[in-house]
C-alpha positions in Angstrom: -0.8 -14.9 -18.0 -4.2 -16.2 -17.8 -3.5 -18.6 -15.3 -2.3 -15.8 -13.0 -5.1 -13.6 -13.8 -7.5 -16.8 -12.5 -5.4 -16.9 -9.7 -5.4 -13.2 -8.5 -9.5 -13.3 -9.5 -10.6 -13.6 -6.0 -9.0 -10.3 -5.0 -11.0 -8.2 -7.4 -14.1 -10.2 -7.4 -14.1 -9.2 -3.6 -13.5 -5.6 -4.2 -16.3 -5.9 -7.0 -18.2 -7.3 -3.9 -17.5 -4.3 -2.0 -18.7 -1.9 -4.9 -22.1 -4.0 -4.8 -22.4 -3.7 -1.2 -22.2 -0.1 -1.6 -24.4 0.5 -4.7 -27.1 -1.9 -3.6 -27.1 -0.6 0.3 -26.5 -4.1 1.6 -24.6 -2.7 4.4 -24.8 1.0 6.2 -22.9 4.0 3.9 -20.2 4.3 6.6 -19.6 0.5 7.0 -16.5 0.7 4.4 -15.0 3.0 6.8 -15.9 0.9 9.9 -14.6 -2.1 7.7 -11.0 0.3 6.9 -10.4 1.3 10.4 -10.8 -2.2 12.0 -8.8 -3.4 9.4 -5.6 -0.8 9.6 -6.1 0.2 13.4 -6.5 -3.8 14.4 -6.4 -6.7 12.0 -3.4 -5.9 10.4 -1.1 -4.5 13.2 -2.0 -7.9 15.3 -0.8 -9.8 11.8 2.4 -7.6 11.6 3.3 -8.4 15.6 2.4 -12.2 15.2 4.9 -12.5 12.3 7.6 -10.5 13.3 7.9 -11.8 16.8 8.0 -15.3 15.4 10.7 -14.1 12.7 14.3 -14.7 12.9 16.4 -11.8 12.5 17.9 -12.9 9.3 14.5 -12.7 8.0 13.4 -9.5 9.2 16.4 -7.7 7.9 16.9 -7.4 4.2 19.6 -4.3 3.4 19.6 -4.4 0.1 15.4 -4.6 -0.3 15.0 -1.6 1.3 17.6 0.3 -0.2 15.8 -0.8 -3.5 11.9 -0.2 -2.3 13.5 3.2 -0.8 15.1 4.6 -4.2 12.6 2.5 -6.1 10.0 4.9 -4.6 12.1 8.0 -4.2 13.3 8.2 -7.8 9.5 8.1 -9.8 8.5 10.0 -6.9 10.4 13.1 -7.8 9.8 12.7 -11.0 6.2 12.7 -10.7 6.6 16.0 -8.4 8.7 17.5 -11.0 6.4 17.0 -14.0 3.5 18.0 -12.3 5.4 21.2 -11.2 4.4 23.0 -14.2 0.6 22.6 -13.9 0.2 22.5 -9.8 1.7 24.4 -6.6 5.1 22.9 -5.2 2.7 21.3 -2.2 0.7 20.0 -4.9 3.4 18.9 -6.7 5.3 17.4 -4.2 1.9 15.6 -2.8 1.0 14.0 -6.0 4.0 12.8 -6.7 3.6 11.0 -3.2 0.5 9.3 -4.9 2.0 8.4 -8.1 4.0 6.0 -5.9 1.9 5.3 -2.9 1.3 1.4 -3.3 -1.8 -0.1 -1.7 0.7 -2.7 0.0 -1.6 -4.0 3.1 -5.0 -3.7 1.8 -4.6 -5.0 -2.0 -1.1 -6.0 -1.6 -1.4 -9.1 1.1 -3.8 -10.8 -0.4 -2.5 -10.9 -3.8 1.1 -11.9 -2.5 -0.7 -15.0 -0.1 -2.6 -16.0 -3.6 0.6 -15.8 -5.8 2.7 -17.1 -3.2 1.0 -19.8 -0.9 2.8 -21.0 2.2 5.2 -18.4 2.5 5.0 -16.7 6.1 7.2 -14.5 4.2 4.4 -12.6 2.3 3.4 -10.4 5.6 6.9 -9.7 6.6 7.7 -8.5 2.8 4.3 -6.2 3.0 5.2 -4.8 6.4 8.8 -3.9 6.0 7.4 -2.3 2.6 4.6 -0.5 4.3 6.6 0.8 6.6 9.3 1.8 4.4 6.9 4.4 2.7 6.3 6.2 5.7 9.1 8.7 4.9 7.2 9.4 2.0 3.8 9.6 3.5 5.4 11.8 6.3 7.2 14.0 3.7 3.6 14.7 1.4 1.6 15.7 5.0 4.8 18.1 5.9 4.6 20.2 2.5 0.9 20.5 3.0 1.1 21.0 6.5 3.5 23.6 5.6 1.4 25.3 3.0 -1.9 25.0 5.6 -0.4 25.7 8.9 4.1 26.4 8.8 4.3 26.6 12.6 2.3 23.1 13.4 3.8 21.0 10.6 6.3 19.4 12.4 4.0 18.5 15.1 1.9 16.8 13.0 4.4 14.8 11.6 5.3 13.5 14.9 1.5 12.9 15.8 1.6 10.7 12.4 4.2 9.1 14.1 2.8 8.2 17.5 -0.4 6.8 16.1 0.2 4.3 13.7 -1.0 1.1 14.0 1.2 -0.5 11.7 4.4 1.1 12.9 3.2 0.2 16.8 2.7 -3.6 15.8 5.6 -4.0 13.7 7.6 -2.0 16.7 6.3 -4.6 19.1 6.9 -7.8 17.0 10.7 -6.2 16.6 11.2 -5.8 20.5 9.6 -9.9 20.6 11.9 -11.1 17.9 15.2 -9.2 19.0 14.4 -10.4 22.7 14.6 -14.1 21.4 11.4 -14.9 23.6 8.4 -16.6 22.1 4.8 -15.9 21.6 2.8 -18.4 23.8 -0.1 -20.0 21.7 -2.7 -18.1 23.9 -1.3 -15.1 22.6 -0.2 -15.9 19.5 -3.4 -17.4 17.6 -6.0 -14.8 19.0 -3.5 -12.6 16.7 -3.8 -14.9 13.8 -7.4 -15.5 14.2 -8.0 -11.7 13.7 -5.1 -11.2 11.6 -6.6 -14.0 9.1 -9.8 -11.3 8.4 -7.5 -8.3 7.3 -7.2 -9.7 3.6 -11.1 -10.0 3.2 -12.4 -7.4 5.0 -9.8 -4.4 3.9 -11.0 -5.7 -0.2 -14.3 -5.5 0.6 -13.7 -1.9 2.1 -11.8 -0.7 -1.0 -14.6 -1.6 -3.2 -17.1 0.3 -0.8 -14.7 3.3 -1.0 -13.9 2.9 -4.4 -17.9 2.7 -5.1 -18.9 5.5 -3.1 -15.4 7.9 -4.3 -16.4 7.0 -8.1 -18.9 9.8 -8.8 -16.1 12.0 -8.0 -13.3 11.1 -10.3 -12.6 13.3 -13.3 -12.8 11.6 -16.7 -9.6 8.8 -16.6 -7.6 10.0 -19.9 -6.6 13.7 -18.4 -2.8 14.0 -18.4 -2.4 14.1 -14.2 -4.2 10.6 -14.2 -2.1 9.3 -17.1 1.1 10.2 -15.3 -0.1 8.9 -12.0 -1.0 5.4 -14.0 1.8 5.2 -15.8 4.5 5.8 -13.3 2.7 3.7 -10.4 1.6 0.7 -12.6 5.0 0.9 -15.1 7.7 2.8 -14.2 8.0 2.2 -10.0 8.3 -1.8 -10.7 10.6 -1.5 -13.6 13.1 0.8 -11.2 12.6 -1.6 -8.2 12.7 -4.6 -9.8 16.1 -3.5 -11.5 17.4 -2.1 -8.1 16.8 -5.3 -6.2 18.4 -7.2 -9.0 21.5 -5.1 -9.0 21.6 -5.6 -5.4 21.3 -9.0 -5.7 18.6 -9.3 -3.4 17.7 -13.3 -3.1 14.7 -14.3 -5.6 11.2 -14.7 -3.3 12.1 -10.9 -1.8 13.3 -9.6 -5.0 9.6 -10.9 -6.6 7.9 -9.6 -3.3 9.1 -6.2 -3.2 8.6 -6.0 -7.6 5.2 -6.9 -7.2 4.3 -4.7 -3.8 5.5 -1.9 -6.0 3.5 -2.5 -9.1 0.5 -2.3 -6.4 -2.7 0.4 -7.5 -2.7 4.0 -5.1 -3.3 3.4 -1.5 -6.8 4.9 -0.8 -4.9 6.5 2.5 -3.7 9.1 -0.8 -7.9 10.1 -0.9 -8.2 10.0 2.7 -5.2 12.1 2.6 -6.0 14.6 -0.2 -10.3 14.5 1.3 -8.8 15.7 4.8 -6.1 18.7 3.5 -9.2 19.6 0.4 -5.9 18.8 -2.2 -6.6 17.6 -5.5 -9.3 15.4 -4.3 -10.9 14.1 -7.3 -7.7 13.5 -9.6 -6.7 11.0 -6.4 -10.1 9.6 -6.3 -10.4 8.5 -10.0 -6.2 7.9 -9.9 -7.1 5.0 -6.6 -9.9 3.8 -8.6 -8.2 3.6 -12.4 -5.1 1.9 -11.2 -6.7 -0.7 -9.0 -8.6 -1.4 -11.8 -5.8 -1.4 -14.5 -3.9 -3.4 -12.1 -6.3 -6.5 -12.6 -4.7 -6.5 -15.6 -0.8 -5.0 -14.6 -0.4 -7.2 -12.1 -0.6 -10.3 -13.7 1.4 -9.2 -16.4 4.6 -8.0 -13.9 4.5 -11.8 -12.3 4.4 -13.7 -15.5 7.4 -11.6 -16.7 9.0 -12.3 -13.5 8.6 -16.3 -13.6 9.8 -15.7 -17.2 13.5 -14.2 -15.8 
């Protein structure tokens, strides 16, 4: 385990990097969320078209590992809502549970997938077929507080959601390239790469400037919302995907890929979320910092029990 731990160092001593950016004013106070929108709303979409449209099909499409990332989510999920029904609001409930299983699969998910797996192109398509996979979910936490804010508007919303994300626009884009059959000509395709190649770094060093300026927030760790919210994410999301893919039979690299993008931390879209709608604000700020920072530990602990199956 130590060996993986060394290997996955980089991607916390850069979000540790972040924190001291933050703490020590090296950078402006809104530069982490400069450094998060460049990241979501350019790098990473440009990565997502470049790999798709020079996919094959047969790589793009994998059944049986989204059947397995969409029950693997949907299960924990609802149980999550359902146990935090008797202390919270069914919006509440419904939108924490959403954040028990919200995995930070672009931001701290890339990286650690192109350390723990180098040379596979495979590592972006994995993360963008799983990011977008949790859109339902994202879509479905927004519509029971849009509900609960504003009934008549919540379905618009939803479809606004829709029209403006980046990720789902590049991965759309890449699709329409690599169903086409054409080819990306290098002029096009490495300008893509070149700014795709600074998502990893850039998005870390934004989650520690978040995570940084968030941390004054966060209600004590060991409360019983943030235990559930750890548990399930860090535990009990990987052991039901992992399972699901391997009843599924899902081939080996994809079947570790998806296991490991769902024993991710939170996604810090759940704080940007709950900051927006005024929702349970700090348990999802101390909930995004705890389980990134349990995961340093998580993480390499789900792969070496992986390589040991």
């Amino acid at each position: 385990m130590l060996p993986i731990l060394r290997t996955i160092a980089p991607v916390f001593l850069l979000i540790l990097t972040g924190a001291v950016i933050h703490r020590f004013a090296i950078l402006p106070p809104h530069a982490g969320s400069v450094l998060n929108t460049f990241v979501y709303r350019l790098a990473l979409p440009l990565l997502l078209f470049a790999s798709i449209a020079q996919a094959s099909v047969t790589q793009i499409f994998h059944p049986g590992f989204a059947a397995a990332v969409l029950l693997g989510t949907a299960v924990p999920g609802t149980a999550a809502a359902l146990i935090a029904r008797h202390r919270h609001p069914a919006a509440q409930a419904v939108f924490l549970g959403f954040v028990a299983t919200f995995s930070n699969a672009a931001f701290v998910g890339l990286p650690v997938l192109q350390l723990l797996f180098p040379g596979q192109p495979e590592t972006v398509l994995a993360m963008g077929v799983y990011a977008l996979l949790g859109l339902p979910f994202v879509l479905t936490a927004v519509f029971a507080l849009e509900r609960q804010r504003a009934p008549h508007t919540a379905w618009r919303s939803l479809v606004g959601i829709l029209s403006r994300n980046p990720l789902l626009l590049g991965s759309l884009a890449g699709l329409v390239v690599a169903l086409s059959g054409m080819h990306l000509p290098p002029w096009l395709a490495t300008p893509c790469q070149m700014l795709g190649s600074t998502a990893s770094p850039l998005a870390l060093i934004a989650i520690g400037m978040t995570l940084a300026r968030t941390a004054g927030s966060a209600h004590p760790i060991l409360k019983p919302d943030h235990l559930l919210v750890a548990g399930i994410k860090l535990i009990m999301q990987p052991a039901i995907t992992f399972a699901l893919l391997t009843l599924w039979d899902v081939n080996p690299l994809w079947q570790a890929l998806g296991t490991m993008l769902a024993a991710m931390p939170v996604g810090t879209m759940a704080y940007v979320l709950a900051e927006a709608y005024g929702v349970l604000t700090p348990l999802v700020s101390a909930s995004v910092l705890s389980t990134t920072v349990l995961s340093s530990l998580s993480l390499p602990a789900v792969f070496a029990l992986l390589q040991g199956m």
